[in-house]
C-alpha positions in Angstrom: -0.7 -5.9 -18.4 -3.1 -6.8 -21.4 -2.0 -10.7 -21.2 -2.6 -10.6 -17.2 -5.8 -9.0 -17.2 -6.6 -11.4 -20.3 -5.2 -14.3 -18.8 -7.6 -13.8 -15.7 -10.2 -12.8 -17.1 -10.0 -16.2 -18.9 -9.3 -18.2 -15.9 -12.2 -16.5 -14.6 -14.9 -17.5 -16.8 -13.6 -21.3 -17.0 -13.7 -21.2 -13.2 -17.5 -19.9 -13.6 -18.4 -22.6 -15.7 -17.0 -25.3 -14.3 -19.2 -24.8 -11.1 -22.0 -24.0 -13.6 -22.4 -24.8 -17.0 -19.9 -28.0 -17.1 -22.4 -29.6 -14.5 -25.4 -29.0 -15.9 -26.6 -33.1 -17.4 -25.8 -33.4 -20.9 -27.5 -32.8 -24.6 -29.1 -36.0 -25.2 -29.1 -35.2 -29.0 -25.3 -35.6 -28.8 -24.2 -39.4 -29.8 -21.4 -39.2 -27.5 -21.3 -38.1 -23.8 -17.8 -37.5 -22.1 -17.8 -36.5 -18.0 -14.5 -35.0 -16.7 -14.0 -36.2 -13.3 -11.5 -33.5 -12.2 -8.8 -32.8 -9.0 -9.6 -29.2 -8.5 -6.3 -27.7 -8.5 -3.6 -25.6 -11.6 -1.9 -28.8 -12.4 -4.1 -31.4 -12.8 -6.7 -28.8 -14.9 -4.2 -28.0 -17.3 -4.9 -31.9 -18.7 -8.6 -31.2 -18.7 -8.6 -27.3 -20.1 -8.3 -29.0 -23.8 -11.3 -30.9 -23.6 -13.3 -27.6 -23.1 -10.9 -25.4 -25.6 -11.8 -27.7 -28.3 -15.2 -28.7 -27.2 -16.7 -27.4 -30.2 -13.9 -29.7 -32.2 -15.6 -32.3 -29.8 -18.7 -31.9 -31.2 -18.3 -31.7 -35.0 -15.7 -34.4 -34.9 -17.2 -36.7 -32.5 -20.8 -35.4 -32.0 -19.1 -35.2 -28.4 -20.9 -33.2 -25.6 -18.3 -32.3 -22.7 -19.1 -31.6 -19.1 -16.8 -31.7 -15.8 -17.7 -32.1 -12.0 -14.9 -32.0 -9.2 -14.1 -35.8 -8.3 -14.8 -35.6 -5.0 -18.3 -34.2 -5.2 -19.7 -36.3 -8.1 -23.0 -37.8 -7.2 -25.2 -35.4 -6.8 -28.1 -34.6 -7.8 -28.3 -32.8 -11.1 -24.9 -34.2 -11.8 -24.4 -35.8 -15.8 -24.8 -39.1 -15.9 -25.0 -41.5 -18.5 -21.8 -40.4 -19.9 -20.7 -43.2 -22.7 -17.0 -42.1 -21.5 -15.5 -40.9 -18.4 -12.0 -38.9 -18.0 -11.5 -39.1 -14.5 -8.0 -37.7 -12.3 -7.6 -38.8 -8.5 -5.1 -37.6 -5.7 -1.6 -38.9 -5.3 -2.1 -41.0 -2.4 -5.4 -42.4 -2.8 -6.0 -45.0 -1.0 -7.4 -48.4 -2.6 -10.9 -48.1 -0.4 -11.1 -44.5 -1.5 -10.5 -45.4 -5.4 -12.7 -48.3 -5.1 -15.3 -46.5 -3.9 -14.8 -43.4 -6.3 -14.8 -46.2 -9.4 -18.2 -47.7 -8.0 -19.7 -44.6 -7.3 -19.0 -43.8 -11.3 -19.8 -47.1 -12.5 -23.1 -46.8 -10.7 -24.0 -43.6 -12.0 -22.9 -44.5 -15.4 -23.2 -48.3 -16.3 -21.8 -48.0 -20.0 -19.8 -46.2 -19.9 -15.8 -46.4 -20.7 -13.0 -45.2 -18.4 -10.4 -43.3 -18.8 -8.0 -42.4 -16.0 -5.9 -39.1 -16.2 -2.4 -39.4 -14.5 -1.8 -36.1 -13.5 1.8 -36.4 -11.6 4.7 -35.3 -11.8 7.1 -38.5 -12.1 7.6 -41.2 -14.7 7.3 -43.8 -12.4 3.6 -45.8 -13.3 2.6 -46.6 -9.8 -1.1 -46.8 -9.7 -0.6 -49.6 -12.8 -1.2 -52.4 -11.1 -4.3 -50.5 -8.8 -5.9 -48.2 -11.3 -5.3 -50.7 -14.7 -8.0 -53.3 -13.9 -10.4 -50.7 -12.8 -10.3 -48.8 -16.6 -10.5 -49.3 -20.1 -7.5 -46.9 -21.0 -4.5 -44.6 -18.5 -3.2 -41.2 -20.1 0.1 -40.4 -19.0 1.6 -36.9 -19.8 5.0 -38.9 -19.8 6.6 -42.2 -19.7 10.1 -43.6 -19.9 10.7 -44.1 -23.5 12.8 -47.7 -22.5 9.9 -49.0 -21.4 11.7 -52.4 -20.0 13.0 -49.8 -17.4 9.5 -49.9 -15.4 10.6 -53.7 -15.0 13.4 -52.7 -12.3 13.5 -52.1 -9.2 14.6 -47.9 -8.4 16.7 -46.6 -5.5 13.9 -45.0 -4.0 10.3 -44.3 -5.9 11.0 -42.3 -9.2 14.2 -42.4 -12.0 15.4 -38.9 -10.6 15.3 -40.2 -7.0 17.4 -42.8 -7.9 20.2 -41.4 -9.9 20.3 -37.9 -7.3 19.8 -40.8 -4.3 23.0 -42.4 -5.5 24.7 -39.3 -6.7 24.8 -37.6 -3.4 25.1 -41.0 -1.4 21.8 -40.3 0.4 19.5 -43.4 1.7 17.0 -44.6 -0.1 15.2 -47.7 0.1 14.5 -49.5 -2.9 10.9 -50.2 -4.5 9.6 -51.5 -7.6 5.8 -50.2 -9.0 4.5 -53.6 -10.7 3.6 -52.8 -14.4 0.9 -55.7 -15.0 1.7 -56.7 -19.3 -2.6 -56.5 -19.3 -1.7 -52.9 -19.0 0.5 -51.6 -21.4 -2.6 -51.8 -23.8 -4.2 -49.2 -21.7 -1.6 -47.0 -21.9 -1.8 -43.5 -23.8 0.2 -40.7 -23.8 -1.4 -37.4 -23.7 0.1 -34.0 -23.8 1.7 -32.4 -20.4 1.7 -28.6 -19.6 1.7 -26.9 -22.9 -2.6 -27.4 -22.8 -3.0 -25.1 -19.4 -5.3 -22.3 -19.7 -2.6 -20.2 -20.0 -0.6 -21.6 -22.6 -2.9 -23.4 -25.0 -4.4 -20.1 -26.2 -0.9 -18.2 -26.9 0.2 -21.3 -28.3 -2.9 -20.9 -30.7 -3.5 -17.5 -31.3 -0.3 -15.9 -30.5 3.3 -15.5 -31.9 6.6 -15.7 -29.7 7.4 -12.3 -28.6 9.5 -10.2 -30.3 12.3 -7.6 -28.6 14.2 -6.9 -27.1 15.9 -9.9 -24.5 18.5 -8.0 -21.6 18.8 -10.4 -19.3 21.1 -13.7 -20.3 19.7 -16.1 -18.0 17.0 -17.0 -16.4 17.1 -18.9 -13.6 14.8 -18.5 -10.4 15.2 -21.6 -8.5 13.6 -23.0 -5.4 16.3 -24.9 -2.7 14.0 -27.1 -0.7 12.1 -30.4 -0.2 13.0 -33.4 0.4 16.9 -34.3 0.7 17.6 -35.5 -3.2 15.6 -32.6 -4.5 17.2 -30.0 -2.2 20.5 -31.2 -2.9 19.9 -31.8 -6.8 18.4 -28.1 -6.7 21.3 -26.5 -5.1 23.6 -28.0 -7.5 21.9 -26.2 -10.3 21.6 -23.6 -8.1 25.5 -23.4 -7.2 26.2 -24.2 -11.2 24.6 -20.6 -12.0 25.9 -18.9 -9.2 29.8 -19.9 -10.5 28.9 -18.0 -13.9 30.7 -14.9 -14.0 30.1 -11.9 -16.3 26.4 -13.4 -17.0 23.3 -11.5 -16.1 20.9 -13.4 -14.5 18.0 -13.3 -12.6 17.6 -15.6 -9.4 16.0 -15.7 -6.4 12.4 -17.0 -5.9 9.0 -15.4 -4.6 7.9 -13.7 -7.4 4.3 -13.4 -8.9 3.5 -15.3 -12.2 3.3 -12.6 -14.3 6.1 -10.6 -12.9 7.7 -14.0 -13.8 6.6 -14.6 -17.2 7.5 -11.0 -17.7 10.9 -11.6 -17.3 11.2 -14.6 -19.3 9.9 -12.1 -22.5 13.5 -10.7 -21.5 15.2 -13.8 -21.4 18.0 -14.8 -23.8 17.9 -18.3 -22.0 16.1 -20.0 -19.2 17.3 -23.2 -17.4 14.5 -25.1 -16.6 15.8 -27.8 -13.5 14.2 -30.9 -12.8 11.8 -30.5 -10.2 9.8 -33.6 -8.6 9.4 -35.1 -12.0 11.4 -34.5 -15.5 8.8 -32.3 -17.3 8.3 -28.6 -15.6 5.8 -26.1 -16.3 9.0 -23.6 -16.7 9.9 -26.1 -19.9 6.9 -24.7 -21.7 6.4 -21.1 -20.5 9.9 -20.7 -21.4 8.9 -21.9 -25.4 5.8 -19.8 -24.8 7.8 -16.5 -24.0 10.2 -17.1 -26.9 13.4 -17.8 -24.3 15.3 -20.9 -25.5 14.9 -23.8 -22.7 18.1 -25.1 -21.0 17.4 -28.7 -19.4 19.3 -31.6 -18.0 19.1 -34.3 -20.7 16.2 -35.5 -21.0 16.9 -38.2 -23.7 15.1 -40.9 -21.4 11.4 -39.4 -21.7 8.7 -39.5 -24.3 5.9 -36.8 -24.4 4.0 -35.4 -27.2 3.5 -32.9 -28.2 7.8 -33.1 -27.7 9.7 -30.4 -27.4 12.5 -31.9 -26.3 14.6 -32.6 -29.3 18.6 -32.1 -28.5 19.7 -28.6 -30.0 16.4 -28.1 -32.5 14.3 -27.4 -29.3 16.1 -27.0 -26.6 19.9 -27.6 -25.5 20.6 -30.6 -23.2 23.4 -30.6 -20.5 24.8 -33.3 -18.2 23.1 -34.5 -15.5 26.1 -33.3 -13.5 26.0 -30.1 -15.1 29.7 -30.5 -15.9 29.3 -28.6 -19.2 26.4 -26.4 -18.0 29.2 -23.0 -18.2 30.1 -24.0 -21.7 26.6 -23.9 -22.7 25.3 -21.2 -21.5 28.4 -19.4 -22.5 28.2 -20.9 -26.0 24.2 -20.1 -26.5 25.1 -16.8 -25.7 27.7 -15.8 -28.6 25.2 -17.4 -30.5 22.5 -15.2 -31.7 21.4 -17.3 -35.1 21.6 -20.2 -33.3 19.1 -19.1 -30.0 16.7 -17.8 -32.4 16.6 -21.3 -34.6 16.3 -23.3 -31.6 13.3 -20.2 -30.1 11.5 -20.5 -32.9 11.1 -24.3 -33.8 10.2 -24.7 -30.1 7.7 -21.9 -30.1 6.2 -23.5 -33.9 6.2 -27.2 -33.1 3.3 -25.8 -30.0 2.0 -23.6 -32.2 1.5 -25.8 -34.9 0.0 -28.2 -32.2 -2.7 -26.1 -30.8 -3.6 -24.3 -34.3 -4.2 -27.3 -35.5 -6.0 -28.9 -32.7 -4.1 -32.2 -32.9 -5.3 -32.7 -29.0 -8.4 -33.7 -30.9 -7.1 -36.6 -32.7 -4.4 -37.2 -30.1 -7.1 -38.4 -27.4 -9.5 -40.1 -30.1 -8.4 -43.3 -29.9 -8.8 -42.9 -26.2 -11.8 -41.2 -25.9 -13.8 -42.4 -28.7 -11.7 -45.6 -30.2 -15.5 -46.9 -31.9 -14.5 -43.7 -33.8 -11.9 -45.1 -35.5 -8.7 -42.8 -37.0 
């Protein structure tokens, strides 16, 4: 009940100041001047929650002043401008008039300034390379395809999952290739994904993985629904826990999130499926509630900070989930071993947020003048 009520109450005041204080124009004492340009919704604000978490790292590091506005509104007056850097996120689909126009409008209300564009989504496709890349100075990614000569070929369908579940399942999918200009690969950052959300970052930096005890073996809410290669990839996994016998699990979906995070603090394991893209907010709150994360491999993607290292920080099974049984089964007559793997997850995002390494992580993107 305490870590609701303080995880609201937290929310809360962020919410407060972001249609307050993070508008208000900025301290011209500061030497540096950084605008968040935000989407106003849980996923895209866990990339910008760090910038205010560490703001005061901001500022004695960087003599850094932070404030945010919602995208979409920017431009009004009493809005900050004059920012000597801009962080700025955008919908999905944007169109090219609407990102045009967006850029200009920033451009005009800050003529100096650098720009940074947040990529928010949930693939590891790049699509808006060859649109956003000429338009800024730098593009964080929460995650990319560590072969990066795979963004040269074509996909069956729009993302890597799309095209190994499109073939998989013999559904039909047309094939499309997102141009990667070679301008912009020197553009290209990679910042950290979900661990930073307001939720998370804080455990992660004042907390300790919970302790007690874990009755439930598995768990493993998933949704069955979407489009036809998600649906069918997520009834696989689905079908793969149902076959389990003699394991306690937990299924089903509709729950509240801290009715669900509850129950993860009594998870031995979690299985954390693929959802739209690779990386899923249950992949973290799973190392945040001390439950050791079970993934489909996930060999193929960079992020950072990573907590995706094969059987130190979580246990990889096939694609197929052939061997997914085996696993679990195995994890579970293995108490030493789940708490090894718990616990270096749970410390390498620990040791992360303690030591605010978001700070230096987004330097060179944010203040490269700085230098290291």
């Amino acid at each position: 009940m305490l870590d609701r009520v303080s995880s609201k109450l937290r929310q809360a005041f962020y919410q407060r100041k972001r249609s307050g204080a993070f508008q208000r124009p900025f301290d011209q004492s500061a030497a540096r001047k950084l605008l968040l340009l935000s989407v106003d919704h849980r996923i895209p604000q866990s990339q910008l929650f760090p910038f205010h978490y560490y703001a005061g790292a901001l500022r004695r590091d960087l003599d850094m002043d932070v404030r945010e506005v919602v995208a979409e509104e920017y431009g009004l007056e009493g809005h900050p401008k004059n920012a000597t850097t801009i962080c700025f996120q955008t919908q999905f689909d944007i169109s090219d008039e609407a990102l045009v126009t967006l850029v200009a409008r920033i451009r005009a209300r800050n003529p100096k300034a650098r720009l940074i564009y947040l990529d928010w989504f949930a693939p590891t496709d790049l699509r808006l390379a060859a649109r956003v890349g000429p338009l800024v100075d730098a593009y964080v990614s929460k995650h990319v395809l560590r072969d990066r000569a795979r963004y040269g070929e074509p996909t069956f369908g729009d993302t890597t999952l799309m095209d190994h579940y499109g073939r998989a399942f013999g559904l039909t999918h047309t094939e499309q290739h997102f141009p990667v200009p070679e301008a912009f690969w020197d553009k290209l950052h990679l910042g950290p994904s979900f661990a930073t959300a307001d939720f998370m970052l804080p455990v992660f930096a004042r907390g300790a993985r919970p302790q007690g005890a874990r009755p439930i073996d598995l768990h493993a809410r998933i949704a069955v629904g979407g489009t036809p290669w998600y649906a069918q990839m997520r009834a696989q996994c689905a079908a793969a826990v149902d076959a389990l016998d003699g394991v306690n699990c937990v299924t089903g979906t509709g729950i509240r999130h801290h009715l669900f995070l509850r129950e993860l603090r009594g998870s031995k394991l979690c299985f954390s499926p693929f959802g739209y893209g690779e990386v899923c907010w249950r992949d973290y709150e799973a190392v945040m509630t001390g439950a050791v994360l079970i993934k489909q491999d996930m060999s193929h993607v960079e992020t950072d900070p990573d907590i995706f290292l094969a059987h130190e920080t979580y246990v990889p099974v096939r694609w197929d989930l052939s061997d997914f049984a085996d696993v679990v089964r195995g994890l579970l007559d293995d108490a030493p071993r789940r708490k090894r793997i718990a616990e270096a997850a749970f410390a390498r995002l620990q040791d992360y947020a303690r030591a605010g390494r978001f700070v230096s992580q987004m330097r060179a993107v944010i203040a490269p003048e700085a230098g290291p």
